[in-house]
LONU-801291 format. One record per residue: residue in three letters; x, y, z of N, C-alpha, C in turn. Coordinates in steps of 0.1 Angstrom, whole numbers, padded with zeros to 4 digits, always signed. Each point is the difference from the previous one (the first is absolute). Last residue first. Layout:
// residues N
ALAXYZXYZXYZ;...
//
This chain:
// residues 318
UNK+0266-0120+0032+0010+0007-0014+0010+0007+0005;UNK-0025-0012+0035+0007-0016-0008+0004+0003-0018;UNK-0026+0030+0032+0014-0002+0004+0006-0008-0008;UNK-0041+0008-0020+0005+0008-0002+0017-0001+0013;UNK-0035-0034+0004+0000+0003-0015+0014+0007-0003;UNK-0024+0001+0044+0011-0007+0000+0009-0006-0013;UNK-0039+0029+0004+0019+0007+0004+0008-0009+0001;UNK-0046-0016-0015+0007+0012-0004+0014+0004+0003;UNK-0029-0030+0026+0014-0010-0015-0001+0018-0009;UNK-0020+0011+0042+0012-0007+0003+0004-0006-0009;UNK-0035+0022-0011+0002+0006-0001+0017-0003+0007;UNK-0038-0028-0007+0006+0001-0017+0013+0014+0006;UNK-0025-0022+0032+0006-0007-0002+0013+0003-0014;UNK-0035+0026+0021+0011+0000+0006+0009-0009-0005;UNK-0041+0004-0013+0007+0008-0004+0013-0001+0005;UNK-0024-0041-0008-0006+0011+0006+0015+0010-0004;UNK-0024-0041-0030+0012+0002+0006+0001+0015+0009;UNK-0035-0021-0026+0003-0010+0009+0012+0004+0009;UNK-0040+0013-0036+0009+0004+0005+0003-0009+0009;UNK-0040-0019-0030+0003+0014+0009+0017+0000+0004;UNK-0041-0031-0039+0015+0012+0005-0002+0008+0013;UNK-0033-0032-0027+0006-0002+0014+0014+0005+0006;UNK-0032+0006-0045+0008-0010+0001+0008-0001+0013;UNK-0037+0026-0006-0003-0007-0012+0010-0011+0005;UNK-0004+0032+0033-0009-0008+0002-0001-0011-0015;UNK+0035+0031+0006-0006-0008+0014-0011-0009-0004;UNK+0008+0033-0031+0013-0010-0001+0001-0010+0013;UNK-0030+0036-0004-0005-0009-0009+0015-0013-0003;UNK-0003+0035+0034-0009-0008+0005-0001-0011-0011;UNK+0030+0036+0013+0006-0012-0004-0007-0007+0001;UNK+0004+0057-0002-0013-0011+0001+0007-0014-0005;UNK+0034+0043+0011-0010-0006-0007-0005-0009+0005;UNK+0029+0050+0001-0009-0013+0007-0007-0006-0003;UNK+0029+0043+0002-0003-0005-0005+0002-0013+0002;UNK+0005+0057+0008-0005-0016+0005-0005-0005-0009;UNK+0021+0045-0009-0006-0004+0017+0000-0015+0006;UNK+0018+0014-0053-0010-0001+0009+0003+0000+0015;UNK+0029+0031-0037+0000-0015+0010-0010-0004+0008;UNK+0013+0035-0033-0011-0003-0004+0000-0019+0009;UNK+0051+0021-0010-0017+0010-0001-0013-0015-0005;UNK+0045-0007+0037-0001-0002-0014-0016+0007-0002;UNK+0044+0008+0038-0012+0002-0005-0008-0006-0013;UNK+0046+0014+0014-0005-0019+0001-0013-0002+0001;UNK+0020+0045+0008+0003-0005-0015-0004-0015-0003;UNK-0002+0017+0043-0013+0007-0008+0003-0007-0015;UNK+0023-0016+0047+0002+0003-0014-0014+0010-0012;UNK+0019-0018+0058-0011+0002-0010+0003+0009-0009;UNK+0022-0035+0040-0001+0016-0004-0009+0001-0013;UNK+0018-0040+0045-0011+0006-0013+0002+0013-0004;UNK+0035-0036+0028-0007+0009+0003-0011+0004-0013;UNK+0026-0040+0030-0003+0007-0015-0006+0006+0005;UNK+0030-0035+0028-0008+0011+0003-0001+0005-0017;UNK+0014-0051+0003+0006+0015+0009-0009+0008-0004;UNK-0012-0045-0016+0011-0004+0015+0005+0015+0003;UNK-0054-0004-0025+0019+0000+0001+0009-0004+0009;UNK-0050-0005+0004+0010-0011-0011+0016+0004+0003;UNK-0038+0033+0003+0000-0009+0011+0012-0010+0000;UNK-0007+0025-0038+0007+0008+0010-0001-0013+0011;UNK-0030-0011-0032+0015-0004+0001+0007+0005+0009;UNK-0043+0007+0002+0001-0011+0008+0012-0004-0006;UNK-0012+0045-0009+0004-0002+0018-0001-0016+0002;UNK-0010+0009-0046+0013+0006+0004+0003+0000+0014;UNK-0045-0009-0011+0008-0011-0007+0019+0005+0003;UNK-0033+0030+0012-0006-0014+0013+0014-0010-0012;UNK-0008+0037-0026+0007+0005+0016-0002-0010+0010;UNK-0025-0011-0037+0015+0005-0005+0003+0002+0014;UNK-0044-0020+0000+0006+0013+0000+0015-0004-0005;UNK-0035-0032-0006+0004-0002+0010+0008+0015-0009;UNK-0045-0030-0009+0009+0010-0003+0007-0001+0012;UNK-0032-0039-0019+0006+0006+0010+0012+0013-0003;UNK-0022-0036-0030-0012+0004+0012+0004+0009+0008;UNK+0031-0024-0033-0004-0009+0016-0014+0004+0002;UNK+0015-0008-0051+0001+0010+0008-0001-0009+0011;UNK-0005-0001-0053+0006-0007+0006+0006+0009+0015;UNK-0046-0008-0040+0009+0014+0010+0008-0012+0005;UNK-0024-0010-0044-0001-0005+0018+0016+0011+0006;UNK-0035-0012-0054+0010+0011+0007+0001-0004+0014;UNK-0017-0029-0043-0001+0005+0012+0010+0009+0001;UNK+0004-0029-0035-0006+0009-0003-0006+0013+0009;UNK+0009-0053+0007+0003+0004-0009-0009+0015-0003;UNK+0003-0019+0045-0010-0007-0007+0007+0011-0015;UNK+0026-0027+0042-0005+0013-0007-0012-0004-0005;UNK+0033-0029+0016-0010-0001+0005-0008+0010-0005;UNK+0045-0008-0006-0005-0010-0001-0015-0003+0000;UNK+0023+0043-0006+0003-0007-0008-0009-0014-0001;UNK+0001+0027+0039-0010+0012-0010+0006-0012-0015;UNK+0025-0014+0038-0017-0003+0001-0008+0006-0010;UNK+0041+0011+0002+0005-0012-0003-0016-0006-0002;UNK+0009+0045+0020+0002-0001-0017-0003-0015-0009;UNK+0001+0009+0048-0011+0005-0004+0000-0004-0016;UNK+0038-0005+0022-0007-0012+0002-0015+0005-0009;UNK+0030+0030+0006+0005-0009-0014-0010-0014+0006;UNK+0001+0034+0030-0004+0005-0009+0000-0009-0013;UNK+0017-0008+0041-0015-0002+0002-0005+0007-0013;UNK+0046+0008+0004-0001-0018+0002-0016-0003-0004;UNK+0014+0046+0008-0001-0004-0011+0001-0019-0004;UNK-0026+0033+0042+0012-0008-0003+0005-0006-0014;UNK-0028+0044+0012-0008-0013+0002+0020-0010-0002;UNK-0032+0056+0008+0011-0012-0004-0003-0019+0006;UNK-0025+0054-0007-0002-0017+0001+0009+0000-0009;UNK+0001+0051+0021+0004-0014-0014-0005-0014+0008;UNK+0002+0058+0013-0006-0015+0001-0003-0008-0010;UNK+0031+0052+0011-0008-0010-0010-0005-0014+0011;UNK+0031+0038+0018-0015-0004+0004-0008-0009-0011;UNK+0044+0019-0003-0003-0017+0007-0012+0005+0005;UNK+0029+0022-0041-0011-0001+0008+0001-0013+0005;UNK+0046+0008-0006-0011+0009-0006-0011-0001+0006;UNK+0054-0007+0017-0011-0007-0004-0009+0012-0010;UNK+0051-0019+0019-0007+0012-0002-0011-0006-0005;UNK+0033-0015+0041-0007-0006-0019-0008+0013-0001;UNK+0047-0013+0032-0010+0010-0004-0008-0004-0011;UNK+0048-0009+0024-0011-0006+0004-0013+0011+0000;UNK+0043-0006-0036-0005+0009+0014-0015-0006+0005;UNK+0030-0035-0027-0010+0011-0003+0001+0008+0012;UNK+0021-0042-0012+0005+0001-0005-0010+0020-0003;UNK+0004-0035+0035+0008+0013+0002+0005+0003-0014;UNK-0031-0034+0017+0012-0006-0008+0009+0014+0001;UNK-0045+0009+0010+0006-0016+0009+0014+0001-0002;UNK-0023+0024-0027+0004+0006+0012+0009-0009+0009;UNK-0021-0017-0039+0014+0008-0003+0003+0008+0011;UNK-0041-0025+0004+0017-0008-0001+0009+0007-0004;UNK-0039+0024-0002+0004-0003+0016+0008-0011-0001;UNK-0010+0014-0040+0003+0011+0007+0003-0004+0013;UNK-0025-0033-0026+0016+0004-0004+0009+0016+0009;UNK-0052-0010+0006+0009-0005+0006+0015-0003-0002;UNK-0028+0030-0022+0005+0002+0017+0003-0008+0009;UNK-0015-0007-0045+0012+0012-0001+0005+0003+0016;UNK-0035-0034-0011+0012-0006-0007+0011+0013+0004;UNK-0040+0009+0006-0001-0002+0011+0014-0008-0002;UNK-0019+0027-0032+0003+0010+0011+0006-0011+0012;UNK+0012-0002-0053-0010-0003+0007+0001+0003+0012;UNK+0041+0000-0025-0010+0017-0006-0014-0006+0006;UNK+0031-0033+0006+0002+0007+0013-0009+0014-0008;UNK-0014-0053-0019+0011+0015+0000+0004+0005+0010;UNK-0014-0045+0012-0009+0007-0005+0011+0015-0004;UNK+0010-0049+0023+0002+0004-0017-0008+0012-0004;UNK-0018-0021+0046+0013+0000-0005-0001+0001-0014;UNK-0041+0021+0016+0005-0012+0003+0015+0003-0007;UNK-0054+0022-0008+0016-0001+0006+0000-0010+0004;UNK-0043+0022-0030+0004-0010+0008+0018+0004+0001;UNK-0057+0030-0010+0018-0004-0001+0007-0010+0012;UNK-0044-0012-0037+0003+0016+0013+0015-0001+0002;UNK-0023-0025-0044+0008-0001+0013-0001+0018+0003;UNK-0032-0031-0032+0003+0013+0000+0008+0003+0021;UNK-0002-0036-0047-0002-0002+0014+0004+0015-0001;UNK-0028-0028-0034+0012+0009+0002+0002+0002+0018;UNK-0008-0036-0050-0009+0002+0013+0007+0012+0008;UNK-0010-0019-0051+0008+0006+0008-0002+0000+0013;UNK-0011-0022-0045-0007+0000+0006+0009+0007+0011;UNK+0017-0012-0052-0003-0004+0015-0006+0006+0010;UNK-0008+0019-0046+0013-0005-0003-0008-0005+0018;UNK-0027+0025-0027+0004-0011-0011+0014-0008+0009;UNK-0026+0037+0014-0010-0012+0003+0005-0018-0007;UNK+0014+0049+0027+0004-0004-0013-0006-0011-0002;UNK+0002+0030+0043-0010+0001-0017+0003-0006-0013;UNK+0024+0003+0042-0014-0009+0007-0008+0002-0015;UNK+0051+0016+0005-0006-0017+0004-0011-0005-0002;UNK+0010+0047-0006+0005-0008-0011+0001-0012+0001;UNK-0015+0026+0035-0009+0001-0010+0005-0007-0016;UNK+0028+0001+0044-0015-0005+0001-0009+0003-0013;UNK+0044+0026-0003-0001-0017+0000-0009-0006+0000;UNK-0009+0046+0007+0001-0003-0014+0005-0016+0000;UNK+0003+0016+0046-0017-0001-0011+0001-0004-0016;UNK+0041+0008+0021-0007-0008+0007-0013-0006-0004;UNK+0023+0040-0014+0002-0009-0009+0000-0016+0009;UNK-0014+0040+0021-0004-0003-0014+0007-0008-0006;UNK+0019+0006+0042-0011-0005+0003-0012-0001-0011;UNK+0043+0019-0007+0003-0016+0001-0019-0001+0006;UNK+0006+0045-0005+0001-0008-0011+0004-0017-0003;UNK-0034+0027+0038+0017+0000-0004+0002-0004-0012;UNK-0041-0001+0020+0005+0011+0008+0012+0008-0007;UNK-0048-0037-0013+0015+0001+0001+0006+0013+0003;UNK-0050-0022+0001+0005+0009-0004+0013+0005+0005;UNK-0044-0034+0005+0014-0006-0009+0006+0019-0007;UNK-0041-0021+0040+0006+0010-0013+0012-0002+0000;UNK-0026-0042+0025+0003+0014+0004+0010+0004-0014;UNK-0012-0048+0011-0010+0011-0014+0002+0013+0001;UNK+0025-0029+0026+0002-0007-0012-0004+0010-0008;UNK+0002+0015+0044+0003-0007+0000+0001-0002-0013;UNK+0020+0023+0043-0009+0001-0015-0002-0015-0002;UNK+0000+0030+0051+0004-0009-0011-0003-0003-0015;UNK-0004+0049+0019-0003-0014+0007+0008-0009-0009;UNK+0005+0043-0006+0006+0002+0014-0006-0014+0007;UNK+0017+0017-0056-0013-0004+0009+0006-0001+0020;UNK+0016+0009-0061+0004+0007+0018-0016-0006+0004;UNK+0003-0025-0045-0002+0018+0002+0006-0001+0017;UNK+0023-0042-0029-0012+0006+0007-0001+0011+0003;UNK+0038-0024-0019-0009+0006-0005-0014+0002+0004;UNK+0034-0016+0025+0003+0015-0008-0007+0006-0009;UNK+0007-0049+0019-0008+0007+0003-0004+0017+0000;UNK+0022-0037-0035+0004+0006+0013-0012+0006+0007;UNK+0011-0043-0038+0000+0011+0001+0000+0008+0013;UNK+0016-0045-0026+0002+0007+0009-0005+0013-0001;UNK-0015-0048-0024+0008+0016-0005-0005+0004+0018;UNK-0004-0053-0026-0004+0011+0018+0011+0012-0008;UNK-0023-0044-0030+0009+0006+0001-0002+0011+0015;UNK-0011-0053-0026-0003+0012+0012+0012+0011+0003;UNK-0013-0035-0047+0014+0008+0008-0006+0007+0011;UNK-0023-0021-0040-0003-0004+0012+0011+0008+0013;UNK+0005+0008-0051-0015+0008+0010-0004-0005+0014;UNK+0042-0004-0046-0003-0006+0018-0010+0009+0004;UNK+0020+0008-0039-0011-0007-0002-0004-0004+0015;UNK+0034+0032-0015+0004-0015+0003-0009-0006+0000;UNK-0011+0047-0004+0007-0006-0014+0008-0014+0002;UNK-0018+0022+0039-0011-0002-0006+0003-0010-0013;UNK+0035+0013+0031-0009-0012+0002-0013+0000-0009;UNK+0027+0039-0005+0005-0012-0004-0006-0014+0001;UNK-0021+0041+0015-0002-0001-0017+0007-0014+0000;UNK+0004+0016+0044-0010-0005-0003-0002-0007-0016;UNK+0040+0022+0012-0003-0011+0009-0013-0004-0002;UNK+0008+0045-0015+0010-0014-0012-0004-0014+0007;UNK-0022+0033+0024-0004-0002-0012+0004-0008-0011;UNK+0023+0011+0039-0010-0003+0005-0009-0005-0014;UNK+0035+0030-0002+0007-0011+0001-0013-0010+0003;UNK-0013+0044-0002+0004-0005-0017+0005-0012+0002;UNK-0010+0019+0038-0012+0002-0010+0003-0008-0013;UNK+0032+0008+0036-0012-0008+0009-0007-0004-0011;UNK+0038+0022-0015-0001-0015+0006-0013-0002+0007;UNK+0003+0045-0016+0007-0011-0008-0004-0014-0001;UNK-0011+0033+0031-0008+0002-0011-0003-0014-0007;UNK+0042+0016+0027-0012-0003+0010-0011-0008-0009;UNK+0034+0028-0020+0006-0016+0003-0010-0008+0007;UNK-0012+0049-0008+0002-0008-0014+0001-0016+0002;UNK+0000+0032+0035-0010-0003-0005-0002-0012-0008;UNK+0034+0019+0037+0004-0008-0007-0018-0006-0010;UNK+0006+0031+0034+0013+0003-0005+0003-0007-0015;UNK-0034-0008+0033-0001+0013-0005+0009+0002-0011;UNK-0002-0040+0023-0004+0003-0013-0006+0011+0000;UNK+0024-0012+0041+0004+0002-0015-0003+0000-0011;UNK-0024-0008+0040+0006+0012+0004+0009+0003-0017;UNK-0024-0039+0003-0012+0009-0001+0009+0011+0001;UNK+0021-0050-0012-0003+0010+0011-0003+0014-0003;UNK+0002-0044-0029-0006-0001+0015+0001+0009+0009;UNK+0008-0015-0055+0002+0005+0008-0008+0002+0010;UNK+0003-0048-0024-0004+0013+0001+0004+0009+0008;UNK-0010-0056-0001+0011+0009-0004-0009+0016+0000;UNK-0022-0044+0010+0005+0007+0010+0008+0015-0005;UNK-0029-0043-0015+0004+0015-0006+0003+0008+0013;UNK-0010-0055-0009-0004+0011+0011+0011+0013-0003;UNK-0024-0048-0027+0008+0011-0003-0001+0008+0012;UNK-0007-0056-0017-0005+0015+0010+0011+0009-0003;UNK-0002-0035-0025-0013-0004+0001-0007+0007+0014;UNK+0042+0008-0047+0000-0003+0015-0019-0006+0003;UNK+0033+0002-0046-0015-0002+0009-0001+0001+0014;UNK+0043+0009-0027+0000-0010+0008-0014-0002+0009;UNK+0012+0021-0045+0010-0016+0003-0006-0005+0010;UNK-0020+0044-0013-0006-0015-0009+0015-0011+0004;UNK+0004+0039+0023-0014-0009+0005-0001-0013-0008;UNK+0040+0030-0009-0002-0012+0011-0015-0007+0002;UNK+0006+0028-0036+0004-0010-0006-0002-0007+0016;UNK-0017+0045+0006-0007-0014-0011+0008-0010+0000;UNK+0022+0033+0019-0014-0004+0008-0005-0015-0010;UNK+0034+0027-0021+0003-0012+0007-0005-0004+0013;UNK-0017+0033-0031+0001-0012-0010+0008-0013+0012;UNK-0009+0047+0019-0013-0009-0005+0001-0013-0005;UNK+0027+0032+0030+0003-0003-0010-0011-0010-0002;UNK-0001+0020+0036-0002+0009-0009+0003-0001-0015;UNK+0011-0028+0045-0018+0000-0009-0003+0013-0007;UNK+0048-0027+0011-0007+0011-0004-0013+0003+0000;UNK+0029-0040+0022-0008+0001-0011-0004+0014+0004;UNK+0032-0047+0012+0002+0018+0001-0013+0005-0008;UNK+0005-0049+0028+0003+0008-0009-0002+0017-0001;UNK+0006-0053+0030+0000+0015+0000-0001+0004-0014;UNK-0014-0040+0033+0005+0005-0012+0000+0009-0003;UNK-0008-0035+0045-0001+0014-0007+0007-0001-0012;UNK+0004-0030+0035-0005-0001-0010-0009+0009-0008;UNK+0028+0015+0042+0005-0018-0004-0016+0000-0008;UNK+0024+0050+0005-0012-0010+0001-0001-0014-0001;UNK+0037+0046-0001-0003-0018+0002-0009-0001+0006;UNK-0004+0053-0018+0007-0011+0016-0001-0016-0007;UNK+0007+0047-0034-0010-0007+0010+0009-0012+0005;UNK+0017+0048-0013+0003-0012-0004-0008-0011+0009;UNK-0014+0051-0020+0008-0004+0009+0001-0016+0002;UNK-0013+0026-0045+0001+0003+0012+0008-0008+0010;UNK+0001-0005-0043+0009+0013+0002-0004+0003+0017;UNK-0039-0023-0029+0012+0005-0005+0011+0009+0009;UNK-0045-0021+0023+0003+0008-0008+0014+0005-0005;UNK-0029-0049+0015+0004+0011+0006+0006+0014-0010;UNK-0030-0051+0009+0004+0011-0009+0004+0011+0010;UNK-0009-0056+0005+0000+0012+0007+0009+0012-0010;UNK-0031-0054+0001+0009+0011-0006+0000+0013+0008;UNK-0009-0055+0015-0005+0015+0002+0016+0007-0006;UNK-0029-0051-0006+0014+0006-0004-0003+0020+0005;UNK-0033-0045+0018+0006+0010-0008+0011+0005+0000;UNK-0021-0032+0033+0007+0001-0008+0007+0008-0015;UNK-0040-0007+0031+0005-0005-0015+0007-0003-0007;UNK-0003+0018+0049-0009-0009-0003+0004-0009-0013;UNK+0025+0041+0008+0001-0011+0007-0005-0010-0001;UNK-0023+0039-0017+0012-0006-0006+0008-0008+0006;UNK-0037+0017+0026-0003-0008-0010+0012-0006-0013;UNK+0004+0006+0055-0004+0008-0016-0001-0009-0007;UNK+0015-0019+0042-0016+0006+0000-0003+0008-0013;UNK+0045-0008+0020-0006-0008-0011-0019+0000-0005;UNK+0045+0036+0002-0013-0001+0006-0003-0013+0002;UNK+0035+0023-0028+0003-0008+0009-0008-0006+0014;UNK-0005+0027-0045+0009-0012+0002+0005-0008+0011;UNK-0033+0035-0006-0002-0012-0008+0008-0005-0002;UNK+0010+0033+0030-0013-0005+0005-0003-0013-0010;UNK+0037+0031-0011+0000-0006+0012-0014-0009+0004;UNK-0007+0026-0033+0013-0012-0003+0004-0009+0014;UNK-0024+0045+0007-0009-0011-0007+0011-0012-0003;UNK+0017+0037+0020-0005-0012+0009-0010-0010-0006;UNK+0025+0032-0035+0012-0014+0011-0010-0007+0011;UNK-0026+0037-0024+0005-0010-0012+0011-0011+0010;UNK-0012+0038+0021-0012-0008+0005+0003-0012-0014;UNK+0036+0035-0003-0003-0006+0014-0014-0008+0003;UNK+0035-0007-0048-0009+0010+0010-0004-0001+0013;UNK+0014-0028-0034+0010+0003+0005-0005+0014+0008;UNK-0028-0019-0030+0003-0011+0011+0008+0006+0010;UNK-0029+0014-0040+0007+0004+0012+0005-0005+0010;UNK-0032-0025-0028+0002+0013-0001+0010+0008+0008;UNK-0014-0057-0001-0001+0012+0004+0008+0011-0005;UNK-0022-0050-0014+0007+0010-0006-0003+0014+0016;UNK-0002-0058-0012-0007+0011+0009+0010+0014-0004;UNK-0009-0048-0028+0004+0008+0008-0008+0011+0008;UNK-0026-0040-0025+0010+0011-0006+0008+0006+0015;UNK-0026-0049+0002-0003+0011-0006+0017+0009+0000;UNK-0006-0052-0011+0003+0009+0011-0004+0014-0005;
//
């Protein structure tokens, strides 16, 4: 029987719907095989969910030696590197830690499998669409690679510590636009307003959200439809490839906030924060889902509305 299935970050938000998806899918491929699927989560952090045949363990990727020792026990024969810090607005604040883990933790993860001998291992690293230069069309694969932010460099720096190493497994990367859905932080824009409007709900808030820029334009995309993408860029990829994980479609911040407001059960009101502002915030941003369409037959499935009703209904139900 082949090796496990190792995911990165499990206990994370696009790390849980992936789990979710290979464990209980049957159409996946771990399902199929039957594989044992490992799920790593981070020391101290928060206490991951009962998964019926999940395994949990705790693993540092900054700790090198006990990267190594798990790979070499438990050969996995897919790896999906989910883990990492993930939000652009705080790694101002937070360089170093940002840096840290994407770059250095990423590199222990690759090196280790390298030093387990396993080369057959298809591995998928999460990268972001952030690292793209500001463009006002869609991007696509080959479009300039010039990072804004410092999470969005040490984005790039992951992709480059995946794709150049000739000695260790063959990497494939997925460069995600931005996805929502239930479990998503609330420091995320669309995750944050909708907690806000259950806490209004719930009378536990003045019926008021403060906002920042809502004229941005983001391709969003359902994070359900996002981990599928991921699942396909593994099974079906072509080792080494880059494939945008996106809809094609921007949808305004301010159109996405009047379709919760719509939602709410009592009247909200908007006011505007300058300080919620984040510097050097693209206008738009939007990607080309042509090579992931057409290589391996990905598209989006789940419409907005749908992700934006299990959103609140997410956050009442906490």
């Amino acid at each position: 029987m082949a090796g496990p299935v190792l995911i990165t970050g499990a206990a994370g938000f696009a790390g849980s719907h992936l789990l979710d998806l290979l464990s209980n899918e049957p159409g996946s491929d771990a399902a199929l095989s039957g594989r044992e699927l490992i799920a790593w989560h981070r020391p101290g952090g928060a206490a991951p969910r009962e998964v019926p045949g999940v395994s949990w363990e705790p693993m540092d990727l900054l700790d090198r030696q006990s990267v190594d020792t798990a790979l070499a026990r438990l050969q996995p024969s897919q790896v999906y590197h989910c883990a990492g810090a993930a939000h652009v607005g705080r790694s101002w604040q937070t360089t170093d830690a940002t840096l840290a883990v994407n770059v250095r933790g990423t590199h222990h993860l690759l090196d280790g499998l390298r030093r387990s001998g396993n080369a057959t291992t298809r591995v998928l690293v999460v990268s972001s669409a952030m690292v793209y230069a500001s463009a006002s069309r869609p991007l696509t694969e080959d479009d300039p690679l010039i990072p804004a932010s410092p999470y969005a460099l040490s984005k790039l720096a992951q992709e480059m510590v995946s794709t150049t190493d000739s000695e260790g497994p063959p990497a494939s990367v997925a460069r995600a636009f931005n996805h929502f859905g239930p479990r998503q932080d609330p420091f995320f824009v669309a995750s944050g307003f909708a907690r806000r409007i259950a806490d209004i709900e719930a009378g536990r808030w003045e019926p008021e959200i403060a906002v920042g820029n809502l004229d941005a334009c983001r391709d969003l995309t359902d994070v359900r439809d996002t981990v599928r993408a991921y699942r396909a860029i593994v099974e079906r990829g072509r080792p080494g490839r880059v494939y945008n994980v996106c809809s094609g479609q921007a949808i305004v911040i301010r159109d996405l906030l009047d379709m919760l407001i719509a939602r709410a059960h009592v009247p909200v009101r908007v006011t505007v924060d300058p300080a919620r502002y984040r510097p050097h915030d693209s206008p738009i941003v939007v990607g080309d889902p042509s090579r992931i369409r057409d290589e391996l037959g990905w598209a989006p499935q789940i419409p907005t509305e749908q992700t934006v009703d299990d959103l609140l209904q997410y956050w009442r139900q906490r």
